[in-house]
N, C-alpha and C positions, 0 to 999 in steps of 0.2 A: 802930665800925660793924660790924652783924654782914657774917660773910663769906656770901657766896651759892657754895650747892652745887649740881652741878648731878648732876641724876639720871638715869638713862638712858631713851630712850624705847623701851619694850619693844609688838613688836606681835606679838599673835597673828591673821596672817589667817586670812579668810574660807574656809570649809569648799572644799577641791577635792570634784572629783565622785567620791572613794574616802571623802571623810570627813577625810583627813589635813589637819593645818594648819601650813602655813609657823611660822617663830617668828624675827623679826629681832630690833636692837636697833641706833638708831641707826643705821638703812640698811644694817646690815653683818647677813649671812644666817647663823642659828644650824643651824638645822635645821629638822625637819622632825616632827609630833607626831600620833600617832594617837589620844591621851588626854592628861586631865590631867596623869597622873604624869608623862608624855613631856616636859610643860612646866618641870614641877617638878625633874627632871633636866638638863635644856636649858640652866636659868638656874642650877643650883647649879653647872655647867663654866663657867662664865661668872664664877663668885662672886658670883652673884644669888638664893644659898639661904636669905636671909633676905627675901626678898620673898615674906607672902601672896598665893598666887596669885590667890584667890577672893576678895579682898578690897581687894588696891592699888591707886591712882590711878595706879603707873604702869605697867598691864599695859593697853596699848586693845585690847581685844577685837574686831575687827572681822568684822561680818557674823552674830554671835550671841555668846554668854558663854561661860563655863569649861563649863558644862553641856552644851555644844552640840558634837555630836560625833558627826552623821550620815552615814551608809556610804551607799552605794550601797543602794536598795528594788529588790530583783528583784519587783513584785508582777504575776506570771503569771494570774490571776484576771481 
């Protein structure tokens, strides 16, 4: 019988209004990311640096993707 592994559920939330994104994993709080790389460093403390980030099923991106990484818009116009 194969064995069942189980994987972690990694979430990146949704953008705060600086841009920065929470990074959990299984309910418990990693940090905190203001880029991709931020994520990619997040999960290798973790020994999650063999997870593509841009590409896993188990990273839920919540509220946009790896791409999405918006500041605050001062537009004074």
């Amino acid at each position: 019988m194969a064995e069942f592994v189980r994987h972690p559920h990694v979430v990146v939330h949704p953008p705060a209004l600086d841009g920065s994104r929470r990074v959990s994993v299984d309910d418990r709080a990693l940090g905190v990311a203001t880029h991709l790389d931020d994520v990619v460093e997040i999960l290798r403390l973790v020994d999650l640096d063999r997870v593509e980030v841009e590409e896993t099923d188990l990273i839920d991106w919540q509220g946009g993707g790896a791409e999405d990484w918006p500041g605050l818009s001062w537009d004074l116009t």
